[in-house]
Backbone as a ProteinNet text record, in pm:
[ID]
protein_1_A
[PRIMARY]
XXXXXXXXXXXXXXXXXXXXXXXXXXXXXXXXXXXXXXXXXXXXXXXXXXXXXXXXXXXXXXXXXXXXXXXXXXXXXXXXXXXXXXXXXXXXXXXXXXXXXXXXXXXXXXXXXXXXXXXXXXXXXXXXXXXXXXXXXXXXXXXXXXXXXXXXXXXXXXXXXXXXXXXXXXXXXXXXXXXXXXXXXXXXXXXXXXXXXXXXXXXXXXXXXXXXX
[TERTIARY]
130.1	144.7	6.9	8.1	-148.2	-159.1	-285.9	-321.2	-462.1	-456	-576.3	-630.5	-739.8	-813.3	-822.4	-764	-788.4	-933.5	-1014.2	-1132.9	-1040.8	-1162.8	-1122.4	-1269.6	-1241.3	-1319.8	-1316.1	-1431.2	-1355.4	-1490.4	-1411.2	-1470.6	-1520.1	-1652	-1683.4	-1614.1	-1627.1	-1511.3	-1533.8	-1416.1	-1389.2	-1351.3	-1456.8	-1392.4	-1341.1	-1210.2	-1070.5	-1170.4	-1196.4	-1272.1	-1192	-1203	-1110.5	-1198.5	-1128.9	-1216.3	-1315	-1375.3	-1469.1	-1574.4	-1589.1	-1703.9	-1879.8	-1780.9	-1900.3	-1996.8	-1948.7	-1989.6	-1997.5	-2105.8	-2194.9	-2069.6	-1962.3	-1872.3	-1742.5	-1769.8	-1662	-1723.3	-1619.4	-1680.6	-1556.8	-1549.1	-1441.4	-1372.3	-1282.2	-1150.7	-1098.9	-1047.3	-973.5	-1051.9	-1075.8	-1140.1	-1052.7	-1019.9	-999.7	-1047.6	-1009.4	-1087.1	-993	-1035.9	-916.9	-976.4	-867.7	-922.2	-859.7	-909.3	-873.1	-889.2	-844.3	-828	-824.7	-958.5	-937.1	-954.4	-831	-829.5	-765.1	-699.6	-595	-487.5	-399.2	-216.1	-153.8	-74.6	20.9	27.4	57.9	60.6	143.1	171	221.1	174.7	108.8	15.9	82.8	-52.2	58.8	-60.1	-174.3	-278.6	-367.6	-426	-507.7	-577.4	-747.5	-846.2	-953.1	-1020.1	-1122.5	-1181	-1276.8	-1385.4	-1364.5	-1281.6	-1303.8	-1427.1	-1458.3	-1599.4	-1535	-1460.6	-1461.6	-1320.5	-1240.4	-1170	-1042.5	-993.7	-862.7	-700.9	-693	-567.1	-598.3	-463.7	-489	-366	-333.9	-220.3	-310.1	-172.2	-236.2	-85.2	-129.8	-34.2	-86.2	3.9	-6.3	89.6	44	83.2	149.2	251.6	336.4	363.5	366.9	398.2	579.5	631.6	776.7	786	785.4	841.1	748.4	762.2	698.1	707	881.3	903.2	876.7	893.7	814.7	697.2	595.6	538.9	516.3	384.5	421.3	337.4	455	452.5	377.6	385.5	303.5	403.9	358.5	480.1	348.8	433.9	328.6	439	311.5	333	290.8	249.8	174.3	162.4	181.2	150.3	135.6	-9.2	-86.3	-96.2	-118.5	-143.5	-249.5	-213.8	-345.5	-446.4	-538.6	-693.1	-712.4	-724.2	-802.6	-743.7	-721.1	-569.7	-586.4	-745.3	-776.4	-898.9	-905.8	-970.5	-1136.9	-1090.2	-1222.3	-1306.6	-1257.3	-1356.9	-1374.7	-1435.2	-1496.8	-1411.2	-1259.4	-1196.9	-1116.6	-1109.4	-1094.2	-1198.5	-1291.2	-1357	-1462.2	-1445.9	-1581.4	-1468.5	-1335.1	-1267.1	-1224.3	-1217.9	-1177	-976.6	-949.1	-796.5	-746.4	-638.7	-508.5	-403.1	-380.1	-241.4	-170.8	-76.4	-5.8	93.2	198.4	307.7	452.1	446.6	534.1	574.4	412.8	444	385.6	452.6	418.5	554.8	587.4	713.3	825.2	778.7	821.5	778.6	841.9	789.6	687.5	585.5	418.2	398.4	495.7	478.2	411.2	422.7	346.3	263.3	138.2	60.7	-35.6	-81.5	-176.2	-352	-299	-400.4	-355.4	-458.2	-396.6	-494.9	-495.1	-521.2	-519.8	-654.7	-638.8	-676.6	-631.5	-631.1	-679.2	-815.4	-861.7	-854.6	-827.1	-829	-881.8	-992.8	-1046.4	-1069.4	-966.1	-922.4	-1027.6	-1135.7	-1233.3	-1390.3	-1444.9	-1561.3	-1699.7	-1675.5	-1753.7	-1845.9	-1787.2	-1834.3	-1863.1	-1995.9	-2026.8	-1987.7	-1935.8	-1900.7	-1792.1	-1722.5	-1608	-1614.9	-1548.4	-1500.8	-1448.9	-1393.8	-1400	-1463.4	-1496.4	-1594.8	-1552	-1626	-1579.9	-1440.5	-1346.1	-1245.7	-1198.9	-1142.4	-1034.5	-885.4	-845.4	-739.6	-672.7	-577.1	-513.9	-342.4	-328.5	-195.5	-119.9	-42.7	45	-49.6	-65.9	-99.2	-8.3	-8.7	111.6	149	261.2	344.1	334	319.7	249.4	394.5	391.9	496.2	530.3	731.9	788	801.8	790.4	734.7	855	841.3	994	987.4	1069.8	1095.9	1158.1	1124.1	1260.3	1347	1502.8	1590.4	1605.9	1582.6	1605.1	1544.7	1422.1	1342.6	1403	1532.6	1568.4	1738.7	1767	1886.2	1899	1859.4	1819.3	1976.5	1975.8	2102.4	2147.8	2308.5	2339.5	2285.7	2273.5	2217.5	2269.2	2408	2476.6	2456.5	2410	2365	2243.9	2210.1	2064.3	2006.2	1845.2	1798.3	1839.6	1812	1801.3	1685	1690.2	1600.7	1502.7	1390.3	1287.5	1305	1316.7	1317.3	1222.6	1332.7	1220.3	1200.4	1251.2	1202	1360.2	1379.9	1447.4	1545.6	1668.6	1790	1718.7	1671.6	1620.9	1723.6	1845	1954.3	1977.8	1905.2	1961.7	1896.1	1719	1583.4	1598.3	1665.8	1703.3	1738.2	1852.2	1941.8	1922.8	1835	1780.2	1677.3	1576.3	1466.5	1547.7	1663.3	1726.9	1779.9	1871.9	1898.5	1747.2	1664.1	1562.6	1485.1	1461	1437.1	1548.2	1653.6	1773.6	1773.8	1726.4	1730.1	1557.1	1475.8	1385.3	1381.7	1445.5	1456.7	1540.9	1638.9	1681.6	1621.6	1557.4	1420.7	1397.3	1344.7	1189.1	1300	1443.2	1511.6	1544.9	1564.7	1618.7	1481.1	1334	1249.5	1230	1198.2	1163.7	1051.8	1002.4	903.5	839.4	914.9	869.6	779	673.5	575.8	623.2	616.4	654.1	512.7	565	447.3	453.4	368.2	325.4	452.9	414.7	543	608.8	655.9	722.2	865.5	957.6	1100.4	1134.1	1201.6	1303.5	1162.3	1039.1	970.9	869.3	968.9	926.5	844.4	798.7	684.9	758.8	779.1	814.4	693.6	680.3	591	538.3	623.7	643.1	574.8	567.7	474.7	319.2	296.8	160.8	78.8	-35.1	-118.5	-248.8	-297	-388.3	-533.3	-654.6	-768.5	-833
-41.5	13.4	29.1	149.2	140.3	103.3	62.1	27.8	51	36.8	90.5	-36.1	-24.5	-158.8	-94.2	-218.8	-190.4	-256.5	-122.8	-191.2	-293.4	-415.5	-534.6	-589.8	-716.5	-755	-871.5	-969	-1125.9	-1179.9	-1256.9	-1331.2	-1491.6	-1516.3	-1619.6	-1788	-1852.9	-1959.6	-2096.1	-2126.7	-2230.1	-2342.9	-2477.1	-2612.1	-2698.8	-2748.7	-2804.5	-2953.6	-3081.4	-3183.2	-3293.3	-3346.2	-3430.5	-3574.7	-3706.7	-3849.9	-3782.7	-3942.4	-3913.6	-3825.6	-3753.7	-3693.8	-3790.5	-3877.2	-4012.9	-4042.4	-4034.1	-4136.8	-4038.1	-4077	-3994.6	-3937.1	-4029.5	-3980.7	-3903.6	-3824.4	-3742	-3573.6	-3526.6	-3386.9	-3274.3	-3129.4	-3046.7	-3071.2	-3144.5	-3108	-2981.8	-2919.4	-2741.5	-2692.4	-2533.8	-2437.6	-2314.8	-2211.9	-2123.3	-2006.7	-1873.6	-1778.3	-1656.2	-1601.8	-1492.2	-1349.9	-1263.9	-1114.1	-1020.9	-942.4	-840.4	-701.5	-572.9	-443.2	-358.5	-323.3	-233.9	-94.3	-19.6	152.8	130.3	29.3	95.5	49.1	97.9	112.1	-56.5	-72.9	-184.8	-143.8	-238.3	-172.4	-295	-281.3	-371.7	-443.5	-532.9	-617.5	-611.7	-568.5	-581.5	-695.3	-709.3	-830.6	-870.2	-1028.6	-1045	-1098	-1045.6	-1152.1	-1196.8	-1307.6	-1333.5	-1477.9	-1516.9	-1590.9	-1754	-1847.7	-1979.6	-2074.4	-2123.2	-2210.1	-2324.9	-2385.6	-2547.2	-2560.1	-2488.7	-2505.1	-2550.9	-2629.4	-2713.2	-2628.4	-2641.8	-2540	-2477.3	-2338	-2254.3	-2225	-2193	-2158.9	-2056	-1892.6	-1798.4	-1780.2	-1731.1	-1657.6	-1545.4	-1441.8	-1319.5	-1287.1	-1242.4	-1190.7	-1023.2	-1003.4	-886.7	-821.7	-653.8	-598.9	-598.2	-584.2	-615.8	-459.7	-429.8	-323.6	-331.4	-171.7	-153.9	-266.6	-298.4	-371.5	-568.5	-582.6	-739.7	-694.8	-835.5	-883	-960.7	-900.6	-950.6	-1138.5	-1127.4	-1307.5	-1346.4	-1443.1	-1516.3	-1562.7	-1543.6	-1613.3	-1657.3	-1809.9	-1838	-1747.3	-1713.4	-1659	-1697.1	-1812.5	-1905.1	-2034.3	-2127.5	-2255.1	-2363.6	-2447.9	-2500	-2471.4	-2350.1	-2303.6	-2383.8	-2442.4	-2535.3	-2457.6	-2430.6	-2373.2	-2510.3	-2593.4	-2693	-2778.1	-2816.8	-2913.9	-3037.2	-3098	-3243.8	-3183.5	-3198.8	-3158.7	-3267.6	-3373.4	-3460.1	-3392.8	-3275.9	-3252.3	-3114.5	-3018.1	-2946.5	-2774.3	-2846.3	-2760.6	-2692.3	-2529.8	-2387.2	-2380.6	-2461.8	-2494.6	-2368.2	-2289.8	-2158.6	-2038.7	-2002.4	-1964.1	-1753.7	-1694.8	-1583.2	-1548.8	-1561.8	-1585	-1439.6	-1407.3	-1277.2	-1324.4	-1271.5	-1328.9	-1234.6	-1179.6	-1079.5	-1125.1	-1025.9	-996.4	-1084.6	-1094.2	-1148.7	-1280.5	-1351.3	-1453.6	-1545.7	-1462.8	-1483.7	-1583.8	-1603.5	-1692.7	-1588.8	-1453.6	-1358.7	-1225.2	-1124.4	-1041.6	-977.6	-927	-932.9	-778.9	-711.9	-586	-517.3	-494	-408.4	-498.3	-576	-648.6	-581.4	-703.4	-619.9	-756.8	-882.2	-943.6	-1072.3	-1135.9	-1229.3	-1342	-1493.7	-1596.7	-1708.5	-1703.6	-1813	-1936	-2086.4	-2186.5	-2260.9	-2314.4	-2359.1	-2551.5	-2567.8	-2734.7	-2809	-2893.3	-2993.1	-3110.8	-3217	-3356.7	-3417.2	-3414.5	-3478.5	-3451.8	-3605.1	-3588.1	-3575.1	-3525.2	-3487.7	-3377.6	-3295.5	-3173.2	-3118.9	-3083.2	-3086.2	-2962.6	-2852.1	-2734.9	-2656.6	-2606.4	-2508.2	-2386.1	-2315.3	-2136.7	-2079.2	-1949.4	-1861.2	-1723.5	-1676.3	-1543.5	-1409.4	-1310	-1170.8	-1149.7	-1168.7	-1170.1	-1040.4	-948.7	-805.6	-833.2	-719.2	-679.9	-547.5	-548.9	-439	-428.5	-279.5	-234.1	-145.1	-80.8	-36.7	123.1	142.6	299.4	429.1	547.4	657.1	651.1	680.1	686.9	803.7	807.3	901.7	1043.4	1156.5	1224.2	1268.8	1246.9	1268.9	1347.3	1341.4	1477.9	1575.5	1694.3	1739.9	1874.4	1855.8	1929.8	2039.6	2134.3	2238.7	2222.1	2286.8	2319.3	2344.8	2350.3	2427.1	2202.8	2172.8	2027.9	1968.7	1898.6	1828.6	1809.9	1896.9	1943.9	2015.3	2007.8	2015.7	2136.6	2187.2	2278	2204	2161.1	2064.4	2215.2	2086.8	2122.2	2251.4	2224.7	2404.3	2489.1	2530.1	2626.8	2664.5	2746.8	2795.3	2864	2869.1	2945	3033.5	3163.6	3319	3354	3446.2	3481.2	3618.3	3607.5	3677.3	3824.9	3933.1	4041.4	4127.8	4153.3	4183.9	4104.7	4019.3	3872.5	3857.9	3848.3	3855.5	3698.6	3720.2	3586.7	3451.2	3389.6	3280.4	3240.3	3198.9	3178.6	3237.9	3354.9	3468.9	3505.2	3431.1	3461.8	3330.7	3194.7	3100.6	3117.7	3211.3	3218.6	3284.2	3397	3500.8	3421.1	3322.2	3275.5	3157.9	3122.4	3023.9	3069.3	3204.2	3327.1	3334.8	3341.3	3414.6	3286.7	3167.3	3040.7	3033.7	3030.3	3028	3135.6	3299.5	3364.3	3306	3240.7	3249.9	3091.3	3050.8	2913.1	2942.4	3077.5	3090.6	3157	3302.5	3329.1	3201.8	3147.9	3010.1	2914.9	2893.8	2816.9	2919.5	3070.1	3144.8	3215.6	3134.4	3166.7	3122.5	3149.9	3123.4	3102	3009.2	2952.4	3038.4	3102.8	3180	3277.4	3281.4	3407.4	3543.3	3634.5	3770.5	3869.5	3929.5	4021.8	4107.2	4226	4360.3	4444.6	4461.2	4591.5	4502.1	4368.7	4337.1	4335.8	4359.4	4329.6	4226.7	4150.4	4059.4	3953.6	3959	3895.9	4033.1	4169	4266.1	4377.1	4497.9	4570.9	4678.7	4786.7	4888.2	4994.1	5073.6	5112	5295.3	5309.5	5422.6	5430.2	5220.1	5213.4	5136.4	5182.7	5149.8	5260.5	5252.9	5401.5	5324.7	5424.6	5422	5495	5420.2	5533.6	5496.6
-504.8	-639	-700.4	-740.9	-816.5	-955.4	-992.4	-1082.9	-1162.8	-1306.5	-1352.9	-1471.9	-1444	-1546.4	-1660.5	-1761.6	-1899.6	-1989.5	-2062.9	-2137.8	-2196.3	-2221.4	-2293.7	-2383.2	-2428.4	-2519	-2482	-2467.4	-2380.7	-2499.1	-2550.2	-2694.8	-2654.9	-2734.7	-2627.4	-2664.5	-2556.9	-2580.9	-2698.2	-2722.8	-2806.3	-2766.6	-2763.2	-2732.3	-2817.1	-2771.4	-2836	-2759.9	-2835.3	-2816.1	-2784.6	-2642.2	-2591.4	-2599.5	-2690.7	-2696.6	-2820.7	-2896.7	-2954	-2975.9	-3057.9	-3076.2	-3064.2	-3162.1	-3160.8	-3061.2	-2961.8	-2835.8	-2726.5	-2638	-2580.1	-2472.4	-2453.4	-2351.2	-2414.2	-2537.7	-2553.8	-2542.3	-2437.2	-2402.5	-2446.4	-2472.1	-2405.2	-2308.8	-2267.9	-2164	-2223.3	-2290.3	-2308.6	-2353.4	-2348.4	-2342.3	-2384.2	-2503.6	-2544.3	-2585.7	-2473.4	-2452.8	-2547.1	-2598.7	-2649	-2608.6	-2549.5	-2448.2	-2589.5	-2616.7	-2701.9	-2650.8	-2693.3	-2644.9	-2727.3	-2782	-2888.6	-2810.6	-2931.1	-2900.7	-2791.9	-2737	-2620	-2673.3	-2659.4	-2663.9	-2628	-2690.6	-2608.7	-2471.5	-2374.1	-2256.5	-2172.5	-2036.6	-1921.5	-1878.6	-1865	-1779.3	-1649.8	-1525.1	-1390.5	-1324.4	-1364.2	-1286.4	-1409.6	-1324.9	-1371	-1312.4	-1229.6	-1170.4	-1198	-1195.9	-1239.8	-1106	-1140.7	-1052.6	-1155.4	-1075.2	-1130.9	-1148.1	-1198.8	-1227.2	-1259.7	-1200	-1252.4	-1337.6	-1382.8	-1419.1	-1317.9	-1359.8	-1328.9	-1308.9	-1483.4	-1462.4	-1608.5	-1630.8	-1674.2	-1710.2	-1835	-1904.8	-2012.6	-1997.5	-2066.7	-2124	-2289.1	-2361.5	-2411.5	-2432.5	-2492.3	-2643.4	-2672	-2803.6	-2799	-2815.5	-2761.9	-2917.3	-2859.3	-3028.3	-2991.5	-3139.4	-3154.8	-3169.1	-3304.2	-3374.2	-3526.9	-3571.8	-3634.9	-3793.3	-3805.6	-3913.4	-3871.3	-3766.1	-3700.4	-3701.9	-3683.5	-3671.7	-3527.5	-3474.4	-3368	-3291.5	-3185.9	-3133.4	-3027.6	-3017.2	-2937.9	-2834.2	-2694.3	-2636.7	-2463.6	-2449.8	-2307.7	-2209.7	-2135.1	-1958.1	-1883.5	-1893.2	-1750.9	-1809.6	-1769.9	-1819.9	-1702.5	-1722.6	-1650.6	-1484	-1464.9	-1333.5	-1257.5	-1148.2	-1053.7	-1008.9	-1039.9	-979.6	-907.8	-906.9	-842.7	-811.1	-651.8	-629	-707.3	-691.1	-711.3	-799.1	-950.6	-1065.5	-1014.1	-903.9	-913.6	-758.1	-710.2	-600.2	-574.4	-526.2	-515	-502.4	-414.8	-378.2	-489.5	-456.9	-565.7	-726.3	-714.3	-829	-822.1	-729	-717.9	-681.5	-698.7	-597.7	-685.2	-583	-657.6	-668.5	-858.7	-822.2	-870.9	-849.6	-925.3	-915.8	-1044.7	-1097.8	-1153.1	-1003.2	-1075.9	-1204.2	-1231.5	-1356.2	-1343.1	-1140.1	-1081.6	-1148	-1155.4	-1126.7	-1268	-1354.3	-1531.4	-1589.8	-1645.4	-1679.4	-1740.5	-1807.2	-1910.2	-1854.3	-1926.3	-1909.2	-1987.3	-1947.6	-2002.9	-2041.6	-2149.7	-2166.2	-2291.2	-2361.3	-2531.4	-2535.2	-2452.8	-2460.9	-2553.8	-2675.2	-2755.9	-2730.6	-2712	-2683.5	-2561.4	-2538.6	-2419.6	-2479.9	-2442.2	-2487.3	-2379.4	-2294	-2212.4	-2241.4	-2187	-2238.6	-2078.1	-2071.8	-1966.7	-1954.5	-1886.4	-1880.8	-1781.1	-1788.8	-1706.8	-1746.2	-1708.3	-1716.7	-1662.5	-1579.4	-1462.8	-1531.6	-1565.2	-1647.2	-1553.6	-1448.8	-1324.8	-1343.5	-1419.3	-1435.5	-1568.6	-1583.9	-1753.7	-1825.1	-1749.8	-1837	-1664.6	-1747.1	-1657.3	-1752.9	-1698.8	-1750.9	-1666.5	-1702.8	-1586.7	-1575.6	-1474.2	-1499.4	-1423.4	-1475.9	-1396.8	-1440.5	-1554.8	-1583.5	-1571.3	-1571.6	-1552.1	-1583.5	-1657.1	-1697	-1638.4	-1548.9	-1530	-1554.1	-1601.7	-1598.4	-1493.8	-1534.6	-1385.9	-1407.6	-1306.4	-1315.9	-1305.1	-1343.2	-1323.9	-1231.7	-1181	-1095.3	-1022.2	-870.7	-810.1	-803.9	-872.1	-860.2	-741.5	-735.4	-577.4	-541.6	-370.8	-277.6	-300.7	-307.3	-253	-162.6	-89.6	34.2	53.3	122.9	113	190.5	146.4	181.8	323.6	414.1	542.5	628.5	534.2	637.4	590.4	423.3	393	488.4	478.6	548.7	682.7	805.2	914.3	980.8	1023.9	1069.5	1167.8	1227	1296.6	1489.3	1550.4	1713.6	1747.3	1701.2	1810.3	1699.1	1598.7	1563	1578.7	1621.9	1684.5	1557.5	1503.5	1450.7	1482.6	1379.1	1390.1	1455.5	1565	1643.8	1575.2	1651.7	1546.2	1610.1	1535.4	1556.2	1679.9	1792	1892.1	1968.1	2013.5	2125.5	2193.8	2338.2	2360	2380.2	2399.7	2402.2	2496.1	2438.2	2528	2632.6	2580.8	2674.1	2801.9	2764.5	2891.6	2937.2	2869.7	2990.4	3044.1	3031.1	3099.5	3247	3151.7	3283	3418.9	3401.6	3446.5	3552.7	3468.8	3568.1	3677.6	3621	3708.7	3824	3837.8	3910.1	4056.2	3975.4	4052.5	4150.5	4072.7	4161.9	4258.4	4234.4	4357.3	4444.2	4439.8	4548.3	4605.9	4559.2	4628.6	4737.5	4644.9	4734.9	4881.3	4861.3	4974.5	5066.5	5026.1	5087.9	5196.8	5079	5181.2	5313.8	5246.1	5375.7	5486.9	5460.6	5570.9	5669.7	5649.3	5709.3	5854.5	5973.1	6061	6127.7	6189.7	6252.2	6385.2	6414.9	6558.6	6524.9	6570.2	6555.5	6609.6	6514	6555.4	6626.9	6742.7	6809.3	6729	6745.4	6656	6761.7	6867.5	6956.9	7039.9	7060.7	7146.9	7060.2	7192.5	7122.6	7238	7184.2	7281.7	7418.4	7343.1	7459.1	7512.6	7508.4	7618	7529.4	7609	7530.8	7566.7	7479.5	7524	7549.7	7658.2	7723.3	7599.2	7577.9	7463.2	7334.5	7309.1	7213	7271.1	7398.1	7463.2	7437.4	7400.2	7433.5	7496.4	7580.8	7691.6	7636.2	7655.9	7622.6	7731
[MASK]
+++++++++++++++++++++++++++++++++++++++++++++++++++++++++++++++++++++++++++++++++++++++++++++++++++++++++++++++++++++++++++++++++++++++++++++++++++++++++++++++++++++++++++++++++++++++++++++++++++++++++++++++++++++

């Protein structure tokens, strides 16, 4: 299915402060990114990929238009997705992810903004994000082939095309060359092996067809 990337706006992030501020050991655990789309239309969301840096897991909501007399809502479509099996070691912490429409909780359509929510529980690592982010929707629909009449609907076997003006009955140049292999095949069996003389008959020479110089 094709698809086409939508311009976006990726606004830079906001840390939600996990433990004391006080004390040297309170850092960001969540991270809030908000994607905006100006001058484009509500639209479908059919992907989304981007390049993990450290982030853990990942829960995104979108904000969908209703109607002109609503106001429109907020609703999650992903909630705490695993980027990183074990938040304390190394593995998917660099990794490139997509996340299709499939595999959203809702359906992800008159999208007017999206709202990701990043989380890292593991004080290992002094900053996460994610990068190279993209937005795509479904692209037009490729218009269907259509065929003519004669290739969609095939004429059943025993009706033969119409023959082209001037070319003669195939059937009956068939038949004709089949005719002619059979008298020749008989030809070649009714041949004989014996060498024929120029004037002998029967072995003998007739003296009538001798001439003398």
């Amino acid at each position: 299915m094709s698809r086409v990337l939508v311009p976006c706006h990726v606004k830079g992030t906001v840390a939600l402060q996990v433990g004391d501020v006080r004390t040297s050991q309170g850092r960001p655990g969540v991270l809030v990114i908000d994607v905006t789309f100006p001058n484009v239309a509500p639209f479908e969301l059919q992907e989304i990929t981007f390049k993990n840096y450290y982030t853990a897991f990942l829960s995104i909501r979108a904000r969908q238009y209703s109607s002109i007399h609503t106001q429109a809502k907020w609703v999650t479509c992903l909630r705490d997705y695993c980027l990183m099996p074990d938040p304390h070691s190394e593995e998917g912490a660099q990794e490139y992810v997509s996340l299709s429409k499939h595999q959203m909780l809702c359906d992800v359509d008159r999208v007017l903004e999206l709202r990701l929510i990043l989380r890292q529980p593991s004080p290992l690592w002094l900053s996460f994000t994610v990068e190279e982010l993209q937005v795509y929707q479904q692209g037009a629909k490729s218009p269907s082939m259509t065929f003519p009449k004669w290739l969609s609907h095939p004429a059943p076997c025993e009706q033969s095309a119409p023959l082209l003006e001037g070319l003669p009955d195939p059937s009956r140049v068939s038949s004709e060359v089949q005719q002619m292999w059979a008298l020749t095949e008989m030809v070649r069996a009714s041949r004989t092996s014996r060498r024929i003389g120029r004037f002998d008959v029967d072995g003998c020479y007739d003296l009538n067809l001798l001439s003398y110089t």
